[in-house]
C-alpha positions in Angstrom: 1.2 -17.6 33.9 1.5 -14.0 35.4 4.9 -14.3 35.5 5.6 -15.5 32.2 4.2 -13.2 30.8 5.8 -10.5 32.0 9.1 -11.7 31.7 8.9 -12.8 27.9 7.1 -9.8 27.7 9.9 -8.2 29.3 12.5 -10.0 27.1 11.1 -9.5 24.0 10.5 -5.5 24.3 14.6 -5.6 25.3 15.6 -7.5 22.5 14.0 -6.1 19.8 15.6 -2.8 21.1 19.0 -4.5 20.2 18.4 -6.6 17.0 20.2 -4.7 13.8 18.0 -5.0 11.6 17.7 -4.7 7.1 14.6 -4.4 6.0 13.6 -4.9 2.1 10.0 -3.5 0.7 9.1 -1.2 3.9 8.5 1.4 1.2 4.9 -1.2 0.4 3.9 -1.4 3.6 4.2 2.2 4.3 2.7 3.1 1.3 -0.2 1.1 2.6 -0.5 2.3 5.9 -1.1 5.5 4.4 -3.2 4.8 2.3 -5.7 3.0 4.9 -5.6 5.9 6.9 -6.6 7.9 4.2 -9.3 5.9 2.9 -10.0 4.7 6.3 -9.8 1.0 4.5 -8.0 -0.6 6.8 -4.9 -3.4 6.0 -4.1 -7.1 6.6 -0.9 -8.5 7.6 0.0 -12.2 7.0 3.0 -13.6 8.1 4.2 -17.3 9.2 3.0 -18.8 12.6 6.6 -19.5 13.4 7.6 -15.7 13.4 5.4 -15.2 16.5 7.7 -14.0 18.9 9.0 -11.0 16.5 5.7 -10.3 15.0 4.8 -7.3 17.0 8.7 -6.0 15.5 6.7 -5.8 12.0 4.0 -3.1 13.0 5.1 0.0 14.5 2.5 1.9 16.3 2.2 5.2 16.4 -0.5 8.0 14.4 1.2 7.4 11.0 0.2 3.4 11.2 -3.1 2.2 11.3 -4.1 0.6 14.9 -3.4 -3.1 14.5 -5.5 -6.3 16.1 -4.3 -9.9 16.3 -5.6 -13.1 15.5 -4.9 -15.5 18.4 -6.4 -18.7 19.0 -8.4 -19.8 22.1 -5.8 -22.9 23.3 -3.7 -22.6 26.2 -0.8 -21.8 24.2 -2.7 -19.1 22.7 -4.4 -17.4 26.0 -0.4 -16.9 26.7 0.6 -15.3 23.5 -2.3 -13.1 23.9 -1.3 -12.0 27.1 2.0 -11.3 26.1 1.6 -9.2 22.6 -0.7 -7.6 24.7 1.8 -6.6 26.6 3.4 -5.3 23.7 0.7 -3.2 23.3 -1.2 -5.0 20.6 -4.5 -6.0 21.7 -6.1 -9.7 20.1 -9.0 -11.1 18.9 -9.4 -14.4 20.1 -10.1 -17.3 17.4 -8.5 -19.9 15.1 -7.7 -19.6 11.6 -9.9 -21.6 9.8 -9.0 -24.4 7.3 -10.7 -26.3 4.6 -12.1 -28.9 6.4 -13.5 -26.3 9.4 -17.4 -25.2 9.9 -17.4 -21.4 11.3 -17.9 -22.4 14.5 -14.8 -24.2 15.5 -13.0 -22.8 18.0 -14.3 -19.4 17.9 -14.0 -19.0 13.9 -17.2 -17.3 13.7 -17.2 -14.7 15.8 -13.7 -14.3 15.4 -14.3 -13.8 11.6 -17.1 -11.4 12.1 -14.9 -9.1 14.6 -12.2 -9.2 12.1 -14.3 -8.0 9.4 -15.7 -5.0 11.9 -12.4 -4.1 12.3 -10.7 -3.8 9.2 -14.3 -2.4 8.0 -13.6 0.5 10.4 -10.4 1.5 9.6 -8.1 -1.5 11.8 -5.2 -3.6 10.5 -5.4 -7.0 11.7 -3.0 -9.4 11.7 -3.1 -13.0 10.9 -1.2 -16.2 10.9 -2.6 -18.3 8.1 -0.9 -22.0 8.9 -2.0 -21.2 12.6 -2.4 -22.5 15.4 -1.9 -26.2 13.9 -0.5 -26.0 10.7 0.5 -27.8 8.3 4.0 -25.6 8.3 3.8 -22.7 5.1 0.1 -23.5 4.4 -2.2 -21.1 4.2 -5.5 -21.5 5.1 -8.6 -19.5 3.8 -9.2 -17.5 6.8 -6.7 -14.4 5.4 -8.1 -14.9 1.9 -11.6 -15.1 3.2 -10.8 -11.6 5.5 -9.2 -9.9 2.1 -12.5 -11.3 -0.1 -14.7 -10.1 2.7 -13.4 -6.4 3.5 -11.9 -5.8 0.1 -8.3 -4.3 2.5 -5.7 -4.7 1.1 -2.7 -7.4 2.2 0.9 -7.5 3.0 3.5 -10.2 3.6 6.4 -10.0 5.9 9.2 -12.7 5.9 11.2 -12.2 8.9 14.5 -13.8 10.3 17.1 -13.8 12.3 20.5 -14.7 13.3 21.2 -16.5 16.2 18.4 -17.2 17.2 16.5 -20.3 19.8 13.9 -22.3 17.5 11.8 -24.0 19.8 11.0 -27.9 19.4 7.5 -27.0 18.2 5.4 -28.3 14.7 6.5 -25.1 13.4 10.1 -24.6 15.3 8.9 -21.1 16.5 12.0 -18.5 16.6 13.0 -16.4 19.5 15.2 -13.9 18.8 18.1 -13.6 20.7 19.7 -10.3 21.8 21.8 -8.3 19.3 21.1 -10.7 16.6 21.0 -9.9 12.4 18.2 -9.7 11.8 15.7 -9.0 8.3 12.7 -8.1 7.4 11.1 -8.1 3.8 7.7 -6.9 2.3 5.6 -7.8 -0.7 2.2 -6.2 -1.3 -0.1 -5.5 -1.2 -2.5 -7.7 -2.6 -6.2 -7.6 -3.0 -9.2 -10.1 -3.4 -12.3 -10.2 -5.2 -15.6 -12.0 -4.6 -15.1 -13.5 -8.0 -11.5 -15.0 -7.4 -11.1 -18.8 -6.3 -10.1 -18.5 -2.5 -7.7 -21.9 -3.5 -6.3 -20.1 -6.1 -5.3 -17.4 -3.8 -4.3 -19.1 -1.0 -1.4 -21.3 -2.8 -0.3 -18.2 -4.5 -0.1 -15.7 -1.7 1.2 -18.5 0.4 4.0 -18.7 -1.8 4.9 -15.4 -1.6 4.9 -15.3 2.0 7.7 -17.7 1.9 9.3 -16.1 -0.7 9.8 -13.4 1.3 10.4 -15.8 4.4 13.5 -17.3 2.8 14.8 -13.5 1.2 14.8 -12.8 4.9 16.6 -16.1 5.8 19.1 -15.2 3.3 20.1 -11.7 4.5 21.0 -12.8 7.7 22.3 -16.1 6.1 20.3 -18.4 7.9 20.9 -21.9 7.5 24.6 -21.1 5.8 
């Protein structure tokens, strides 16, 4: 698995040198990276499970931008995506997303949740994947909502696409990118939850608008034409 990882590692880090990108809404999501460093608040980030591979595109690190954490789940298939975001210099928290039907304790969930809270408490972004690791596909589960409820941080969605690109035969056809690709990015947010709002209620709507954005992104690089 070593030397997977450090050749999609590898890959990745070369190709998102190369992909020309538009990007739609960045003004949000810098407005709210300032903002958490300011108020020391910290952020979330929800996007869809099957953006993966360009996820770590989304986040730029660096002073200006709040130091960002990853939700990953404990499977096999997880161990290796942690390995290689990692890689990419983003550092994971290892746990699933939690769905209706879950207690805590599944998978990690618990403590998971609790280090995610810490986090973002102290100042962190963190990023999450609310239909992962199992889906269903554009679902998304309470863990984001439960974070946003919990910590009171604000969130931001990110719809990201590309064009060509490799979707892998996977329940959520998971996108590589492929070298010098079109490729689009597009913000909404940020959104905030109270204790008092219905964590359903929240999750149908906000999952909407991550695939809003999803399929603004889709369109700019005219995915699917």
């Amino acid at each position: 698995m070593t030397v997977l990882t450090h050749l999609m590692a590898g890959y990745l880090s070369l190709t998102y040198k190369t992909l020309r990108w538009t990007r739609e809404g960045q003004d949000r999501a810098e407005a709210t990276w300032a903002d958490s460093l300011k108020s020391r608040g910290g952020a979330i980030l929800a996007l869809w499970h099957s953006r993966v591979p360009v996820g770590p595109a989304t986040w730029p690190q660096g002073p200006d931008k709040p130091e960002i954490r990853v939700l990953v789940s404990q499977s096999r298939d997880g161990e290796f995506i942690a390995r290689v975001i990692d890689e990419l210099g983003l550092p994971s928290i290892r746990g699933s997303s939690l769905k209706k039907t879950d207690t805590a304790k599944n998978k990690g969930g618990e403590q998971a949740f609790r280090d995610m809270v810490a986090w973002v408490r102290g100042g962190g972004a963190m990023a999450i994947t609310p239909d992962g690791p199992r889906g269903p596909v554009e679902v998304m589960q309470k863990g984001a909502v439960a974070l946003a409820r919990m910590t009171g941080a604000p969130v931001l969605f990110v719809g990201v696409a590309m064009r060509p690109c490799l979707r892998l035969n996977t329940w959520d056809r998971t996108v590589i990118p492929l070298p010098f690709a079109r490729a689009a990015m597009v913000w909404d947010g940020p959104a905030v939850a109270g204790r008092q709002d219905d964590p359903d209620a929240l999750a149908e709507a906000w999952g909407a608008r991550l695939s809003a954005v999803t399929r603004r992104a889709e369109a700019l690089v005219g995915a699917g034409d």
